[in-house]
C-alpha positions in Angstrom: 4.9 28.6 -5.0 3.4 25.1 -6.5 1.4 22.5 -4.0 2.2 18.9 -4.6 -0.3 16.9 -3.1 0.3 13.5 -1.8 -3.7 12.1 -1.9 -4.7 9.0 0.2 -7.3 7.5 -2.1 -9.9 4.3 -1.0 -8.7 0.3 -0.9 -11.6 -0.7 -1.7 -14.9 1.3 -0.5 -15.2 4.3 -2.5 -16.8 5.7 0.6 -13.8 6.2 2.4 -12.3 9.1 0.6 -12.0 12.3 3.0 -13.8 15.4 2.1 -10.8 17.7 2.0 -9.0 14.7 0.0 -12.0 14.6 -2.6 -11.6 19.0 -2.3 -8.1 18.7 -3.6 -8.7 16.4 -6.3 -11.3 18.5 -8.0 -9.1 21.5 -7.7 -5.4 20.7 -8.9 -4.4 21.0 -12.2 -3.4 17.2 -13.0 -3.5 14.5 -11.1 -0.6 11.8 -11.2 -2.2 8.2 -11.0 -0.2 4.5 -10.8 -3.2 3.4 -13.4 -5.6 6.2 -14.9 -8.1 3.7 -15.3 -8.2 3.1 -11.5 -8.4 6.8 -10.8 -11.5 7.1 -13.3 -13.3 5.0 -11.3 -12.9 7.0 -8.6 -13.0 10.0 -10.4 -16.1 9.3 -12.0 -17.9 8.1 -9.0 -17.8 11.6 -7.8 -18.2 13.2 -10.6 -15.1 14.8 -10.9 -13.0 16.5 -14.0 -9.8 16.7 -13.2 -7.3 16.0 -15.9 -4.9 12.6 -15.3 -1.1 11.7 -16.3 0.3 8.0 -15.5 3.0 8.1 -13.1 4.2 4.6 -12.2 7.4 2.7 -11.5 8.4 2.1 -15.5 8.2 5.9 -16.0 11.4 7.3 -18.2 13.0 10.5 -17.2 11.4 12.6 -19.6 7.9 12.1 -17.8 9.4 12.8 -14.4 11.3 16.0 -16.0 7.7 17.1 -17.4 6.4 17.0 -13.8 9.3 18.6 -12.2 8.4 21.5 -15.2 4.9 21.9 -14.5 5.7 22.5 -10.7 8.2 25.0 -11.5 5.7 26.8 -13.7 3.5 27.2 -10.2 1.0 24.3 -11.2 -0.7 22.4 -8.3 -0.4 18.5 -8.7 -1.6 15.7 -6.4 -0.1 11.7 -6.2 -2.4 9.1 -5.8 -1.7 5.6 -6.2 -4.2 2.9 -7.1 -5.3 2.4 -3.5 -4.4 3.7 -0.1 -1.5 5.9 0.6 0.9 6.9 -2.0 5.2 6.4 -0.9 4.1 2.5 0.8 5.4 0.0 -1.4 4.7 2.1 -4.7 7.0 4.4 -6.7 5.4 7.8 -5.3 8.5 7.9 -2.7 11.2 8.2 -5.2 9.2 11.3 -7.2 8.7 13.0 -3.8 13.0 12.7 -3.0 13.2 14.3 -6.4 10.8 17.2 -5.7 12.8 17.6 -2.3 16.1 17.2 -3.9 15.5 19.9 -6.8 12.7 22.3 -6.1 12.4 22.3 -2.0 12.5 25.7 -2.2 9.8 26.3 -4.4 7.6 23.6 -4.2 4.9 22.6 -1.1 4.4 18.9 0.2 1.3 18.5 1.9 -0.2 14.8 3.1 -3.8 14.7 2.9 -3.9 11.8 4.7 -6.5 8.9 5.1 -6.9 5.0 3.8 -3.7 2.5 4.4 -3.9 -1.3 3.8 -1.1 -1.4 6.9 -2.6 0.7 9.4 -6.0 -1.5 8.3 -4.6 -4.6 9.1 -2.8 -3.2 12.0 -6.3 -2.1 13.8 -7.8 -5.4 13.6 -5.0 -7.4 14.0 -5.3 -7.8 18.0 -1.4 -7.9 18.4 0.2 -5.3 20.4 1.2 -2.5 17.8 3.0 0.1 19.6 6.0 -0.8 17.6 5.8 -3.1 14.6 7.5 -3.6 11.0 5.8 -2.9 7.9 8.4 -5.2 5.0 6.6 -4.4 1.9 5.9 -7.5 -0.9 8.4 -10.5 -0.1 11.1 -10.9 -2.7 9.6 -13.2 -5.9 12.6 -15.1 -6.3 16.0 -14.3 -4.8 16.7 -14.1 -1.0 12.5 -15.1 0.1 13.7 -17.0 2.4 15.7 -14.6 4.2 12.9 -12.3 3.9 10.6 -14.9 5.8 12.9 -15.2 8.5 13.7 -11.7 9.0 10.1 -12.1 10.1 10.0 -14.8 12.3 12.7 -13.6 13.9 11.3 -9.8 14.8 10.4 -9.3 18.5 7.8 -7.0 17.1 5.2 -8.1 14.9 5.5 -7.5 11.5 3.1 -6.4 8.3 3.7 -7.5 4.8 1.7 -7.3 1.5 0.9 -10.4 -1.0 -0.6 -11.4 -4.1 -3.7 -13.8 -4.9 -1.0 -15.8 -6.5 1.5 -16.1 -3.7 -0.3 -16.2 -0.5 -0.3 -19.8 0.0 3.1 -20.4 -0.9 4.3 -17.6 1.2 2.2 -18.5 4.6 3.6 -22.7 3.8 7.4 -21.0 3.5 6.9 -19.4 6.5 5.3 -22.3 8.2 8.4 -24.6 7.2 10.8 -21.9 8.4 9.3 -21.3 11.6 8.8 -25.1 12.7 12.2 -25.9 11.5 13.3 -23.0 14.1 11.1 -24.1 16.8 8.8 -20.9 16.4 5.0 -20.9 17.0 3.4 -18.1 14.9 0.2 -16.2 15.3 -1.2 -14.8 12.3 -3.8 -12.5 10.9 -4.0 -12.5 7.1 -6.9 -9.6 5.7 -8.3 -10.4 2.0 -10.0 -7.7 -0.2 -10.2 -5.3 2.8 -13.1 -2.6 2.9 -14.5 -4.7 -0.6 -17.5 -6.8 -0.7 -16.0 -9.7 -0.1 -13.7 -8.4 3.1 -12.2 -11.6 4.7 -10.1 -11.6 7.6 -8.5 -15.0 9.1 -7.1 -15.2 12.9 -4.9 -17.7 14.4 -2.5 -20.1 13.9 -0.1 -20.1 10.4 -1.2 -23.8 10.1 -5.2 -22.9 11.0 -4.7 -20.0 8.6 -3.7 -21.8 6.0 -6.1 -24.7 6.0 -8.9 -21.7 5.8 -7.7 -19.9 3.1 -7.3 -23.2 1.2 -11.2 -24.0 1.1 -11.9 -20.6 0.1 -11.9 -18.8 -3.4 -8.2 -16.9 -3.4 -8.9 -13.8 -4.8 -7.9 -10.2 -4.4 -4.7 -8.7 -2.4 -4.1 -10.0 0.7 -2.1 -8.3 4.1 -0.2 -10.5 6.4 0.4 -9.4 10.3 2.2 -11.9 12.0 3.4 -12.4 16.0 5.9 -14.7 17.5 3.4 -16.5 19.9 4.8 -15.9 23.4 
């Protein structure tokens, strides 16, 4: 039986790889990477061998039928993604439902747990997070609005990804949304988390917002946000 890894790689600080995950990269046969040129940073930080194959969300079927093959043919594989843990808001979930779907039988899943962007923000946020609602990256176009109030409206706070490119426009939507509803929000917004330039920004949407503004807008940014009570 086969071993298909599912690798929780650093968000930033190199240093925050596991020892058992760093074990299983340097012994599988191939490792499947969002961006091989992100994993060879990684990979030769520590010195490590391993071959690479691009998996990513524009893959064709023939790629994920060569996978599917090598697993069959008792090859041990691991998933990483470009940062954090592979399945959150990248394509890794829809290769692991295949592997379940067709070879559960004779194929291992094993989590090798460690970095997350969401359970990152979530430690630091200072909201209450014994229940709370991770939504992904909000809608580019279509339906943002919706999205955004989806979010104001949550009883429990909620987590969501952005770009350098979005952030302000997505904290001013929600903003408009949430004082045309009569909604105070509390905020936590994390840039370039665990990098050198690790920013995080507490309070209000409004306070938030006038921060970020005098500040360079660089890097990815996660958003936790509360109903204040």
């Amino acid at each position: 039986m086969s071993t298909f890894y599912i690798v929780a790689t650093p968000i930033g600080n190199l240093e925050d790889i596991s020892k058992r995950a760093l074990r299983i990269i340097s012994e599988v046969d191939l490792i499947l990477c969002e961006d091989t040129r992100v994993t060879k940073k990684l990979l030769d930080h520590y010195e490590i061998k391993t071959p690479t194959l691009s998996y990513h969300q524009h893959s064709k079927l023939r790629k994920i039928e060569y996978i599917l093959d090598l697993l069959q043919h008792n090859k041990n594989l691991a998933l990483v993604s470009d940062a954090g843990t592979p399945g959150i808001s990248d394509p890794g979930n829809k290769l692991i439902k295949r592997i379940i779907e067709l070879l559960s039988n004779q194929v291992k899943i094993v989590p090798i747990p460690g970095p997350s962007a969401v359970t990152c923000a979530a430690s630091i946020s200072g909201f209450s997070m014994d229940k709370f609602i991770f939504m992904g990256f909000p809608p580019t176009k279509k339906k943002r609005k919706k999205f955004f109030e989806e979010i104001i409206n949550s009883k429990y706070p909620v987590i969501f990804y952005e770009s350098p490119y979005r952030i302000l426009k997505s904290l001013n939507e929600l903003k408009n949304i949430s004082l045309a509803l009569g909604i105070e929000l509390q905020v936590v917004v994390c840039r370039e988390l665990t990098k050198k330039f690790e920013t995080i920004y507490h309070g209000t949407i409004e306070a938030v917002i006038k921060r970020i503004e005098k500040d360079e807008i660089r890097g990815e940014f996660v958003v936790a946000i509360k109903r204040k009570r």
